[in-house]
Structures are given as C-alpha cells and as structure tokens.
C-alpha positions, 0 to 999 in steps of 0.5 A, a space after each residue: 751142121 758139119 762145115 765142108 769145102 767149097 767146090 770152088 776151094 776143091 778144084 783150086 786144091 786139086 789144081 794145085 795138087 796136080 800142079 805141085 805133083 808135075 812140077 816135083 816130078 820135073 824138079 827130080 827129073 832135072 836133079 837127076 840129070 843135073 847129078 848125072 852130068 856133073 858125075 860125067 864131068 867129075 870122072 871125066 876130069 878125074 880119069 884126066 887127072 890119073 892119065 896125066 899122073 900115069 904119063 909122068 909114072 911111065 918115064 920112072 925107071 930108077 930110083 934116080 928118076 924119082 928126084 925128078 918126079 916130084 917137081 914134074 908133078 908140081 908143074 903140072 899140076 900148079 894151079 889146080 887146088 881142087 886136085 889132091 894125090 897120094 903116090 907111095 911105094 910100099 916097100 920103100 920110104 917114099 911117097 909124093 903128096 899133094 893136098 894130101 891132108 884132104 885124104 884124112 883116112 880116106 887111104 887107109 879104108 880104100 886101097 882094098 877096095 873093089 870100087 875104083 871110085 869113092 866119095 868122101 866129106 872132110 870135116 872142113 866141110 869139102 865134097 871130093 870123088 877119087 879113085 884109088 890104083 896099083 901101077 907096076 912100078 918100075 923101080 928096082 925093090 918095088 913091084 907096084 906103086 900105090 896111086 890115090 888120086 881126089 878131085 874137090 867138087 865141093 863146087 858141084 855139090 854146092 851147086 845142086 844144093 842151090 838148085 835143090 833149093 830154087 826149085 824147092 822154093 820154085 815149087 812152093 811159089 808156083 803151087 802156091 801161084 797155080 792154086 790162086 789161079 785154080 781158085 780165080 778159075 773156078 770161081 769165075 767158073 762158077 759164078 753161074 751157079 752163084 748167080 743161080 743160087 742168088 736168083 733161087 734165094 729171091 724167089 717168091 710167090 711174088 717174083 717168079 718171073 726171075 730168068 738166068 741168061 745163057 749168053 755169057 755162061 760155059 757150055 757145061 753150065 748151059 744145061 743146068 740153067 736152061 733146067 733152071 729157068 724151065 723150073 721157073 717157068 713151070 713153077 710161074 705157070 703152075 702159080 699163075 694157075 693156082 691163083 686163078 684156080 683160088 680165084 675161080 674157086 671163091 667166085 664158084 663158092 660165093 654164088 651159091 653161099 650167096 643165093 642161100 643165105 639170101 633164100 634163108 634170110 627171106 624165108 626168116 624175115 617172116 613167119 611162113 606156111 609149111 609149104 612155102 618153108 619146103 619149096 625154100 628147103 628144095 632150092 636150096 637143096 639144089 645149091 646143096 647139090 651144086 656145091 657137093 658136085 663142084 667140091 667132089 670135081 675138086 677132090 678128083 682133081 686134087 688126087 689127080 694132080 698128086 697122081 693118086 687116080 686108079 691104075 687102069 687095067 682093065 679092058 674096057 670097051 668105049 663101044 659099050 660104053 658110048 651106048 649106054 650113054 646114049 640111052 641115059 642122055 637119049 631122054 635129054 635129047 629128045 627133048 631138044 630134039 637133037 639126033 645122037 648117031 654113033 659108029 665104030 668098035 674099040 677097046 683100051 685098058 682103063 678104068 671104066 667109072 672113070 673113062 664113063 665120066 669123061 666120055 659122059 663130059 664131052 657129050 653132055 657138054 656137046 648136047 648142051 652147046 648144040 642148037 635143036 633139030 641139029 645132028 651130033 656125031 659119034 665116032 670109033 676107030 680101032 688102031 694098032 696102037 689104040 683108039 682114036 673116039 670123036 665127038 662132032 656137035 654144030 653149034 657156035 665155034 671156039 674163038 681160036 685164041 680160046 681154044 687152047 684154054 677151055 680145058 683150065 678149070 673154070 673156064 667157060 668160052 663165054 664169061 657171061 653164061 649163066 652160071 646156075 645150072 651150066 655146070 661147073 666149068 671142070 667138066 673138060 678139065 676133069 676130061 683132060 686128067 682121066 685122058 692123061 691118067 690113060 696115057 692119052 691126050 685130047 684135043 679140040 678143032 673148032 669152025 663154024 660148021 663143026 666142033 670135034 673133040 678127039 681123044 687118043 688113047 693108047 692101048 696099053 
C-alpha cells in the first residue's frame, strides 16, 4: 500500500512553507533597502569627495599652482584610506595619485565611459564605487583635466554579505522553528480525530456504548464528533435491536418446534389408529402455518429493512380498501358481536397489496383487543397534502410507558398473553415498515375509554 503524509505533517510543511516564503520575501525586502541605502551613502560621500577635489582644482591657474596642489590634496584628504584619486593632464607629463594602485586598469576602460559612476573589485579582494570626470583645466597648454575619483566600501559589501548571511541562516532556523510549531499545532489540533479513531478501534458488539466528549474539542471538530457519537448511538440501538430481534426470534421459533416434537413424539410413543395420526398431522399442520406466517413477516421485514419494497405509484383508494376489509372481517365480527362503521374517502399513491396488509393489521389487531358488544370506528380525511385514516377500538389502554415501543418486533403490551393463536407480534411492526415505504409515519394515542391509531400518508 502506498505510504503517504500524515495530515498533521501536511499542515506542519505548508505552515513552514508559508512561513519560509514571507520571510524570504522580507529578507529580499530588507536587502534591497539596505543595498538602496548604502548606495545613497557611497554617492553621498563620493560627490562629497569630487566636490572637495574640485575646490581645490578652481584656485589652479598656472602651472605654478600645480607644486602647491598636490600637499593641499595630502591635507585634506589625510586619514581618509578608503579614498583613491587619479588627476592627470593629458597634454602634459604630470598627474597626482593617491591610492592610485587601487585603480589597476580601471582607468584605461572608464574615462570614455558614458556612465558617471562605476564599481569594481581588485584582486586583493577591496569593493570600490568611483566616478570618472573632465574639468577645464585652467592651466596654459592644457584644455582639460582628467579626474578619476574611488571611494572603498569593502566595508558595505562585507556588511550586507554578513546580513545576507544571518538572514539566510534566519530563515533556516525560523522555518525550521515554525515548521515544529505548525506540526505541535496541528497535532494538538488533531488529537480529536486521534481520539475518534482510537475509540473507533475499541468498538465492539460488546462496547457500543463508547461517547467522544465535545468540551474541550474546536469548534470545526464538534460537528464531526457529534456525527460520530450519533453514529454510536444508532449502531448501539440498532444492536440492542438486533439482540432483542434474535432473542425474540429463537423464543417465537422454540414454541412451535416445541409443540411439534412434542405431537410427534407422543403420536410415535405407540402404534395409532389412522385417525388419531390425522388429527395429529392437522395440529401440526397449524404449527406449520404459524411458522410459514412468522418466517415470511421476517422476509418483508428483512427487505424493508434493505430498502428492497415496491416503489408505490399506483393510485389507491383506502376507501375502497377499508370496505373490502370490512366485508372479509365482517364474519370475525359478528361473531364477537362487535359493530364495525366507517366514514370518509381518500386516495394516496401506494401500492395496494401492501397498504391492505397494513390497514388489515390494524384492524384485526383493534377486533382482537375490543370487548364484545363494543363499537369500533373508522375514519377518512382527505387533506391537501394527504390522507390522515384512524382507527379507534374501546378496550383496555396502552400503559403510556408502553406506548412508544408496541411498534418493536415482538412486542406484546402483555408478556403473559398466550402466544398461540395471538399472532406474531410483527403485525404493527410490519405496519410501521409499509407506512414509511410511503413516506408516512403512524402513531398511537391510548386512554381508558379509547385506543386510535393514526396513520398519515402523504400524497405523493
């Protein structure tokens, strides 16, 4: 598997990254002032320099003067060793010097220059700026003077050459430093996720109850750990369901295996007559049908949990439906001597094999819990946005502690029904899954004069 950067590395180098950049872009910033004011300083000093020679040029007249000149020059320029000056007169034999071997050749290549200032190294390693002029000379049998004037700033040079230097190595230390404080930074940062990642890797069926705490955590991290621990949540709920579900289902499955191995046993302990054998083939054959019931709830269940139910989009119309359950339970009834009414018109899109079975569930569910001689009640409303159908029984209420739970799988409000013959327990659950293929959404209001179950579905 290819090996890549850490995230925490990643910031650390693009922090360091930005960092170097500014701070070359400051270090250039302030080499270039730096060199910008040195060069100020070194034509200020160097025009100082020519000035001076050219007041003492402007008392020259005569060949005389010249004697004079050059001890003028001596004093007043003594001290001054970074100062070089090359005077001559070209169409006589004499000239001034003064530091000249600092000039080399320099003199040869600039007097025709059109650039009045010039820098130059010599080979002893020296950095000097001059300035090469023509004066009128003032002196009989010379026209002009030749003024070659050098100014050392080896000490400027060797200056921003140190600067350049602490800067460069300023750089270095300080994006070195700012890349270890990006990398602290960001894996202080990040220890949220670390400590996401370090609770994802002790999960277990065991150890769902594991909850990150948001207190001390950034706010761009608190999103992703409250997603986090509502992941944790779901997954210990839908657990938690799924052991119940497995539990319930092995207790649903024993009864019946129970009672037919124990019909079968009986009916092998002795030798029977034919009729006995078929009364015993009958029984079980009821078992048989309890378990082919519960074991296809559990399919529809199973697809609907894996989103595998029809798409509704058919028009169905629940007053159509409702009446045609009426007349299949109307037998079921009568024999309890219960009164079925139903009132009201709608129509949703749905499928209508599945919206039967659940409207079936409710109300053999509300014929099942209602006392004999008792009323139970149908209703339709058409809305604008859907169909609101209830169905109201008398009977014993809903514990309200109960009421939010009779929709699990194999609940039963009362633990101590008998189980044979009283249906599954999936009914409602089964319910719930068709409402909410449909986009609707049921619920249940429970007092001791009246039970009703509403469900909403909307229209498209």
């Amino acid at each position: 598997m290819r090996k890549t950067l850490s995230l925490t590395a990643r910031l650390a180098l693009l922090f360091a990254s930005m960092a170097c950049a500014f701070l070359v872009f400051v270090a250039i910033f302030i080499d270039r002032s730096v060199s910008a004011h040195f060069d100020e300083l070194d034509l200020h000093d160097l025009s100082a320099k020519r000035v001076q020679v050219e007041a003492l040029w402007s008392h020259i007249h005569s060949k005389d003067d010249l004697k004079g000149l050059s001890l003028r020059i001596d004093d007043a320029f003594v001290g001054h060793d970074t100062v070089a000056l090359l005077i001559t007169l070209p169409q006589t034999s004499w000239q001034y010097t003064l530091n000249a071997d600092k000039f080399g050749d320099i003199h040869t290549q600039l007097h025709n220059s059109l650039d009045p200032f010039f820098k130059w190294d010599t080979a002893g390693g020296g950095h000097y700026i001059g300035q090469s002029i023509l004066l009128k000379a003032g002196v009989p049998g010379a026209s002009e003077v030749n003024l070659l004037i050098g100014l050392d700033i080896s000490h400027h040079v060797h200056f921003l050459e140190q600067l350049r230097l602490y800067l460069g190595l300023g750089i270095g230390m300080a994006t070195l430093l700012a890349g270890l404080l990006g990398w602290f930074a960001a894996y202080k940062g990040l220890a949220p996720i670390r400590k996401v990642a370090s609770t994802a890797r002790q999960l277990s069926a065991k150890r769902l109850a594991e909850r990150l705490s948001t207190d001390d955590a950034p706010a761009e991290m608190q999103e992703l750990i409250e997603a986090f621990n509502g992941m944790l949540e779901r997954l210990e709920a839908s657990f938690r369901r799924l052991n119940e579900f497995s539990d319930d289902i092995a207790h649903e499955l024993r009864s019946p295996v129970s009672n037919l191995m124990t019909e079968t046993q009986v009916a092998l302990s002795r030798i029977r007559s034919a009729d006995e054998y078929r009364e015993v083939l009958h029984s079980n054959l009821e078992e048989f049908d309890r378990l082919a019931r519960m074991i296809a709830d559990m399919l529809f269940l199973a697809k609907t949990d894996n989103g595998e139910l029809p798409t509704p989009l058919k028009t169905v119309h629940l007053d159509r439906e409702v009446i045609a359950l009426l007349e299949f339970y109307e037998a079921l009834a009568d024999e309890k001597q219960l009164r079925l009414t139903f009132e009201g018109e709608g129509w949703v899109r749905g499928e209508p094999l599945m919206l039967r079975r659940a409207l079936s569930n409710l109300l053999s569910n509300a014929i099942r819990h209602t006392h004999s001689g008792e009323h139970i009640a149908i209703n339709i409303h058409q809305q604008k946005n859907g169909v609101i159908l209830t169905i109201s029984n008398p009977g014993e209420p809903i514990p309200a502690d109960q009421i939010s739970r009779i929709f699990d799988r194999f609940y039963r409000v009362d633990p101590s029904r008998s189980r044979h013959g009283d249906g599954s327990g999936l009914g409602l659950s089964i319910t719930r899954s068709i409402v909410e293929a449909h986009g609707g959404e049921i619920s249940v209001e429970s007092n001791p004069v009246l039970t009703t179950f509403m469900i909403r579905i909307p229209l498209a």
